[in-house]
Each structure stands twice: as C-alpha cells, then as structure tokens.
N, C-alpha and C positions, 0 to 999 in steps of 0.2 A: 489554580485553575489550569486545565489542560484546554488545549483548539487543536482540532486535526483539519488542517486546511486539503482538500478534494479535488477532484477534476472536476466535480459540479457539486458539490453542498462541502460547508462547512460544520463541523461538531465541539462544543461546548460543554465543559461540565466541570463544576465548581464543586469540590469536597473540603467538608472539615471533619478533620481526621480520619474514620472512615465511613463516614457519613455523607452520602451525597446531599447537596444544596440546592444544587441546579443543573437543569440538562436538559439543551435543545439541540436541537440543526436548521439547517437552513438553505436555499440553495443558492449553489454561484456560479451565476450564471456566464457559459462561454461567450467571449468578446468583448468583455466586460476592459475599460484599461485599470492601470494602477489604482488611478485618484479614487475612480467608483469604489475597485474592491475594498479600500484602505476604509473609504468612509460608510460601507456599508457594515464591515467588521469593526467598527470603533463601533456605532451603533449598536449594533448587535451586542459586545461586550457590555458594553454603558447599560444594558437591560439588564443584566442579572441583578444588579442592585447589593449586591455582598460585598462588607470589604475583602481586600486580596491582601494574603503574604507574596506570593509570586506568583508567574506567570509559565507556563510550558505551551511550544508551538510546533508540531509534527508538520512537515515543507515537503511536497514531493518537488521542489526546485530543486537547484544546484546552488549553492554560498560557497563563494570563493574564500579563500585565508584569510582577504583584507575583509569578511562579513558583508561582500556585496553580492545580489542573486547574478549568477552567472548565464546560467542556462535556464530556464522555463520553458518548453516550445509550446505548450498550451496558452501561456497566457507571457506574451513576447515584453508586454510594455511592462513588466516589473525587472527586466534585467538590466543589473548598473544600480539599482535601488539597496541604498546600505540598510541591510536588516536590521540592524541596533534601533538606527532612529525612526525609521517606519515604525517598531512593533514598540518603541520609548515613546512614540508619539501617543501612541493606543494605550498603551498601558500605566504612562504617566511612572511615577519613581517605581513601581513596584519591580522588582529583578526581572526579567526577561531573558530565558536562552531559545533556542531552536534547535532541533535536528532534522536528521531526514525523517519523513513518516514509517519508510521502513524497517528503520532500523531502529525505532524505537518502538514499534509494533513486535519487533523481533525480541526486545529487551523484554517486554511485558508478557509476551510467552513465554517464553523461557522460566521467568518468574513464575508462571501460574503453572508449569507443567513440571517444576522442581528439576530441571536437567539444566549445564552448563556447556552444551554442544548442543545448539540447533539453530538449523534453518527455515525462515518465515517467509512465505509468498501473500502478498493480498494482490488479487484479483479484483480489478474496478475499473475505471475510467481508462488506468493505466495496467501497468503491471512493476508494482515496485516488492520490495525483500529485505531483509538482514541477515546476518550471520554472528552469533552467539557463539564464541571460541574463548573456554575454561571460562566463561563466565560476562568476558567482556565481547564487543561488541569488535569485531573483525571488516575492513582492515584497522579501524582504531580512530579516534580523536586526531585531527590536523590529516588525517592521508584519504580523506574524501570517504563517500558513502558506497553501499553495496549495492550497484549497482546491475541487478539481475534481472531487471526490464530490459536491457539493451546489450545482456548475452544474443552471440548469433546463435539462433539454433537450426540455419541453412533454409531459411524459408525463402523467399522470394518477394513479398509484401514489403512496400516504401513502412518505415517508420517516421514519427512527425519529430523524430532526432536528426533526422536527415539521411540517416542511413538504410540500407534493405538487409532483412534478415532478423530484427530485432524480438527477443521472445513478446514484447510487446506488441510488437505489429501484428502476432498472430491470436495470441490468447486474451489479450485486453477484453472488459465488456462489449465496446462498441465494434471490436474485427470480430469478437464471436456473434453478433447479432447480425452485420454485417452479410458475414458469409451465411448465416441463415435463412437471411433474405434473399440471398442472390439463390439457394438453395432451393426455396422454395418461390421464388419469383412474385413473391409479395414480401413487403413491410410485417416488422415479427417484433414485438414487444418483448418488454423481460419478462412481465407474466405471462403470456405465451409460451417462449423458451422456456419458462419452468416447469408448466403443465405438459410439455409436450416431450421434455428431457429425456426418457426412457422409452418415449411409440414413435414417436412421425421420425422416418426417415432425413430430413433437413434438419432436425434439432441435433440428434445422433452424429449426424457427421460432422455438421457447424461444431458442437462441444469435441466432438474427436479430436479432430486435426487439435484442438486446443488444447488437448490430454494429453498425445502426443509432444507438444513443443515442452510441455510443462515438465511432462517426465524425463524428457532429455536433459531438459536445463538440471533438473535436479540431480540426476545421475551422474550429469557432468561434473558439478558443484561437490558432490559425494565423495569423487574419486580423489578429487583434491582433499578436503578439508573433514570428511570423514562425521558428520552428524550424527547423534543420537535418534533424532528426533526430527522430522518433518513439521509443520505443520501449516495450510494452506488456508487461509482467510480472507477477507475482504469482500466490501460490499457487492460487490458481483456473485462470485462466485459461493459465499456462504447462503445463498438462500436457492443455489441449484440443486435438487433431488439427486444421490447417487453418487457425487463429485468427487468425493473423499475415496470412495469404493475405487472408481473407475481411474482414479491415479494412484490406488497402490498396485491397482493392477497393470498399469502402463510400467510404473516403476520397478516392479516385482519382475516384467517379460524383458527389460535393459538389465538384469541384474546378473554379473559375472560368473560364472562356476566358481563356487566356494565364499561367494561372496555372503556376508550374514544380510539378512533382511533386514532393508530400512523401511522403517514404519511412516507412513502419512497420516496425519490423523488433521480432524477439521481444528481450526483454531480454538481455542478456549474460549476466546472473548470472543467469537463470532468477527462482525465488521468493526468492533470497538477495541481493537487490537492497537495503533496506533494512538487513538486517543486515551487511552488508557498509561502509554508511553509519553504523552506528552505530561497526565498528570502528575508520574513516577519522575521528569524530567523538573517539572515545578518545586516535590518534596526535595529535591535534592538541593534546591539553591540557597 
C-alpha cells in the first residue's frame, strides 16, 4: 500500500502485483492537530479492507535521524512526533518506511521515463522535488531530502518556513491564486485560473511571475547537477493548460550559449507522481 500525505487531501492505493485493489483520496483538512489527523488516517486505512504485506508513506514534513518530524510548518503539532510509532500504531505489524514525497515522486519518474538523471518539481499546496543522480536519489539516504521548495530564487514574498524568497512562496497553488486575486481584485478559483490561463490578463501574470521562479530554480539546479530530464507535476500545476509549454520556454530564454537544451516535459504520472513512489517504496520492504 502506498499514502501520499498533502497540504490538503490524502492518496491511497493498495496493489497486488500490478493489479490495483483500491484507490481513494480524501481531504485533510488545515488546522487540523496530530491526534485528529492520526485518527482520521487510521480510519481511512482500516476502509480498504485488504490484507497488507507493507506499507509505503510520501511526507512533505521534515524526519530527523532519530525518525522524529522535525519541521512541518503547515501542520505545527505533528513536530517531536516519532514516525515509527504513529505510522506502527496505524499500520499494526505490517513494515512501514517513509520518505519525503518528493523525492519519491522523483523516483517514480525517473522509472517511468527510463532516464537515471532527472529532476522532479510537483506544484501543489506546496512546492516540493527530487533529484535522480545515476539512478539513485541525490543527496542520498541519512543526509536529508531535496529540498527545492525552499531554493531562494530572490523574490521578496514571506515563506511559512520562516524565511523570504522561497521558490515556494512564489509558485505554490495558493501564492499563484493569490497573486491572482490581488491581480484581478476579486477571489479566483482553480477552475477559473484554468479557464482563463491563456486570455485574462491576471491569470497570465499570476502563472508568469510563477514560470519565472520555476525556470530559475531549474536552471539553477542544471548548472549544478546537470539532468537529463525535467519533469514538472503535481496536483496544481498538472491540470493548468500550456504549463509544460510556458516552462520550457522560460527555461530555453536562461539557457547559456552552447548550452544543450534541457527538456521539460509534464510528469508521466500526472498528480500521482508521489503516490506511486510511496507504493514503489512499500515493494521494496
């Protein structure tokens, strides 16, 4: 069983072999504290009704060495919470690992796009990634996750990391609806913002400035570590018209003299990029 735990819904999907069993979502709702989300997600699991070999859990939190959540700033009262026994308590004897959602969203692209060098962005609630280096997952097991929400890319916008400048503060779903609202001086929906992606002047620039930080961060990441492969996902951004376009083109106008073209392309797995890494994460135990 793979779970991709969200800034606001949880994903579920139980395979045998490669056979799917089960598959829902659900939402999780902000302000929510520990005990709620703990006992809404034991709930939730206890529905599927199949026995389990194990378990796989995509985290956009922070787990420290000792396997306690360190950092969350979305949801404060899970931090200090030892991840073994919260997810032993849900899952009972069945094995249980976790990683970050990024970088297991990155694993499962990679896989599905047959390259061993790439870089994965999902666009959601937040803005998390991975990096896929000769195969394995960059910086590596014990030296923390890839964190490329919280690249500066010189904006000016507070991030709820504490810091100003974060690629998250500017391209997330809720700063690009945000600034669309303030854009056009009303309240703007996601299906709004996707009907209106390519005409109304406020969608246009709300996604821009967003295209902008995105291509930066990428370019920047490039010069480093040198990918194959792009590929940009998440439940935000894969159901906006033209996205994929409009950042190979940001990316292509940052690109060096003689440098070779790095390709973006939409994610394979659409928004299911991560939970798909959590259930690649489950085979493995």
């Amino acid at each position: 069983m793979g779970v991709d735990i969200g800034g606001t819904k949880v994903a579920i999907r139980a395979e045998d072999g490669d056979r799917c069993g089960y598959e829902s979502a659900f939402p999780w709702v902000p302000g929510h504290d520990a005990g709620q989300d703990l006992a809404l997600l034991a709930e939730r699991v206890a529905e599927v009704g199949l026995p389990l070999r194990a378990a796989g859990v995509a985290l956009p939190a922070t787990v420290d060495a000792a396997g306690r959540v360190s950092a969350w700033p979305s949801r404060p009262s899970w931090i200090g919470l030892p991840a073994g026994e919260v997810f032993g308590a849900i899952f009972g004897a069945v094995p249980v690992a976790w990683a970050d959602d990024g970088d297991l969203g990155a694993l499962a692209e990679a896989r599905a796009a047959g390259v061993s060098d790439l870089l994965y962005l999902g666009v959601g609630t937040g803005v998390g990634g991975g990096f896929v280096l000769g195969g394995a997952l960059c910086p590596g097991p014990g030296r923390g996750s890839f964190e490329i929400g919280h690249l500066s890319v010189g904006a000016r916008a507070g991030c709820r990391c504490g810091r100003t400048g974060c690629l998250q503060a500017v391209a997330s779903g809720p700063a690009i609806l945000d600034r669309a609202a303030r854009a056009r001086r009303m309240p703007v929906t996601y299906q709004e913002l996707c009907r209106a992606a390519g005409t109304a002047p406020w969608a246009i620039t709300a996604l821009g400035t967003a295209y902008r930080a995105l291509a930066t961060a990428i370019v920047s990441v490039a010069e480093l570590l040198h990918p194959r492969l792009v590929v940009v996902g998440g439940g935000f951004l894969a159901g906006v018209p033209g996205a994929t376009a409009a950042l190979n083109d940001q990316v292509a106008g940052l690109r060096r003299p003689g440098q070779e073209p790095l390709p973006v392309r939409a994610a394979a797995l659409g928004g299911l990029s991560s939970l798909a890494g959590a259930v690649e994460l489950a085979r493995s135990l």
